[in-house]
Each structure stands twice: as C-alpha cells, then as structure tokens.
matplotlib code that plots the C-alpha trace (Angstrom):
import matplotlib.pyplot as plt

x = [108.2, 107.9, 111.4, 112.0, 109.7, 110.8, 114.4, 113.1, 111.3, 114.5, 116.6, 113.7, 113.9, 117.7, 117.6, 119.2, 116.3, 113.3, 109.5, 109.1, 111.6, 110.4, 106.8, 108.9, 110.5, 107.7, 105.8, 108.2, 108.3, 107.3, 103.0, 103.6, 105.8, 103.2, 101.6, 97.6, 95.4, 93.1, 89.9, 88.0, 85.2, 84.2, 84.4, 85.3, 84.3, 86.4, 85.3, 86.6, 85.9, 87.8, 86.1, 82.6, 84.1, 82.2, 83.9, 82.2, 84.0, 82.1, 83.2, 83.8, 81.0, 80.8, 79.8, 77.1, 75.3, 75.9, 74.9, 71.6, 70.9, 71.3, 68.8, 66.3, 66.5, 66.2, 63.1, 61.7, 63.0, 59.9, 57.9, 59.1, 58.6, 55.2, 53.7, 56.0, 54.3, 57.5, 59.7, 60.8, 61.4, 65.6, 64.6, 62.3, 64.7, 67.7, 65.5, 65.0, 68.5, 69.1, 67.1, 69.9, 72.7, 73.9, 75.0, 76.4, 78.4, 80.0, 80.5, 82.4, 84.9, 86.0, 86.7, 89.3, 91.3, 92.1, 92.4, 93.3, 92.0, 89.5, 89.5, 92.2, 91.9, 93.5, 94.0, 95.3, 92.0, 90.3, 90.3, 87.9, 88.8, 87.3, 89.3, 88.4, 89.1]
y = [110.6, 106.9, 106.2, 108.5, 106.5, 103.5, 104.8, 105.3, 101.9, 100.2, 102.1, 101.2, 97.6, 97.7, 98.9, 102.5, 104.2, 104.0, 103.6, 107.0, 108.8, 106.7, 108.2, 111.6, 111.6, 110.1, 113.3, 115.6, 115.1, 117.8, 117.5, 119.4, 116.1, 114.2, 113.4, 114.2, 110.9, 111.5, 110.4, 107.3, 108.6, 105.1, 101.4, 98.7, 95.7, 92.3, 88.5, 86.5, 82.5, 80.4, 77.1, 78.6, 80.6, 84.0, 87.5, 89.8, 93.3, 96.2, 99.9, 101.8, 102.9, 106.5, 106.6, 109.2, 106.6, 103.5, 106.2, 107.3, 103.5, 101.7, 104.8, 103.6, 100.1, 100.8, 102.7, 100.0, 97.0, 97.3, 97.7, 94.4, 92.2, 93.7, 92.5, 89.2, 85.7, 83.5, 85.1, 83.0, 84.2, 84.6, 86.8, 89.1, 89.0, 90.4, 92.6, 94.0, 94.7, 96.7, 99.3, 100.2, 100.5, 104.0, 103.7, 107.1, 106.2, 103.1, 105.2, 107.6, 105.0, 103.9, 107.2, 109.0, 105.8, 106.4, 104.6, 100.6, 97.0, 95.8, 92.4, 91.0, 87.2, 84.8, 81.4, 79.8, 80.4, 82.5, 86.6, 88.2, 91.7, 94.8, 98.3, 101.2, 104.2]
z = [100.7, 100.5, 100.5, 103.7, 105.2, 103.9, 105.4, 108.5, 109.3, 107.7, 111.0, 113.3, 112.5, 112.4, 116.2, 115.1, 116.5, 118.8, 118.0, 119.9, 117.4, 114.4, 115.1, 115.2, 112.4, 110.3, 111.4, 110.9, 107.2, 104.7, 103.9, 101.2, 99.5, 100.4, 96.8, 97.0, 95.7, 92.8, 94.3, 92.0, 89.5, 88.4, 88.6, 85.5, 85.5, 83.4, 83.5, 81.5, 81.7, 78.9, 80.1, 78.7, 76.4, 78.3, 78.5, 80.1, 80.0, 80.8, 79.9, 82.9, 84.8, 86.5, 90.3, 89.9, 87.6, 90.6, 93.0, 90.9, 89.7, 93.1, 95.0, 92.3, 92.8, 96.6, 96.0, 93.6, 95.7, 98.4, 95.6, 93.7, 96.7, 97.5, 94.2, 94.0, 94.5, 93.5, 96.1, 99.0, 102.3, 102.3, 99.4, 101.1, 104.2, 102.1, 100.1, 104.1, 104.0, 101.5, 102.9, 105.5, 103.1, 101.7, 98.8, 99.2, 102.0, 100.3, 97.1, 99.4, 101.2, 97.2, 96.1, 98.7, 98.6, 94.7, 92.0, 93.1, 91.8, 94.2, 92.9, 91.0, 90.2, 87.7, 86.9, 84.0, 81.7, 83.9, 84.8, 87.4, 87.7, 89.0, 89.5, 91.0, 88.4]

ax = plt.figure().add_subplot(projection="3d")
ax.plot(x, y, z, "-o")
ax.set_aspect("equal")
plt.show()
C-alpha cells in the first residue's frame, strides 16, 4: 500500500499525472491492503542523565491506570488547594485548569494513532524518551 502510494506521488511530482488523478488513484486503492493500526495500551517512560548520574526508566504503564490515576488527582486537586497555605497564586490558577481537561479524550487521540515515540531525545550523555505502546 505504501509503496503504491509512494508510486503514485513519485508520477505526480514527475509531471506524469495530475493532482486530480493522483487523488484518484490514491482512492481507488484496495481498503482491504490497507494494514489496520493496533491502537496504544500504554505509555513508557526512559530518562537517563549521565551528568548526574540519574536513570529514571519506568515499566510501562497501562492507560486505564493514567485514566483511573489522573480522574483522582482531578477530584483531589480542588481539594489540595482548598486546605493549602504555601500555594502561590500561578499554582492555584493552573490547579483551575486542570479541571477542563479530559483525560479521556487525550488518552483517546494516543491510542488510534498506534504505537509511536512521542518524545525521542538524545545527546551525547543524555536520553529522554517516552513511547507510546
């Protein structure tokens, strides 16, 4: 599948064909050979810093435990800054925040794109990765 597609950009840049019968073709080809993604299950997490001499890798964590861990800290969040003398304002203001996000939502948007690395940094020393299983 990718490489008729592949094929049939490398004719539309070539001048062979037209955008209007690129779009056609690219249509036209078999669903069934397009290959279904797995959806994600869970997130891993690696940081390494040589400089401190710090690893941090954590064993892959499932989504329904982000999902069931993040609506409890949202519940426990208005809670925290009720009771709270030490917190400063930006605190309390981001704290505010968090009560619009759904967690679902974003857990939702990283699973149909499949597995991929959502960050994937390194240096000499130095590793900061985090893939989407």
């Amino acid at each position: 599948m990718k490489n008729e597609i592949r094929n049939i950009l490398t004719r539309l840049e070539n001048g062979e064909i037209d955008c209007k019968k690129a779009i056609r073709l690219i249509k036209n080809i078999d669903e069934n050979a397009i290959s279904k993604i797995k959806p994600a299950s869970k997130i891993k997490i690696k940081i390494i810093d040589e400089n401190d001499d710090k690893k941090i890798r954590l064993p892959s964590i499932p989504f329904w435990l982000i999902s069931s861990l993040g609506k409890l800290g949202l519940l426990l969040a208005p809670i925290a800054a009720k009771y709270s003398q030490g917190m400063d304002e930006n605190s309390k203001m981001a704290l505010d925040l968090l009560k619009d996000v759904d967690i679902q939502e974003l857990i939702y948007a990283l699973r149909v794109h499949g597995p991929f690395d959502f960050v994937d940094v390194c240096s000499d020393k130095d590793v900061v990765k985090i893939s989407v299983l």
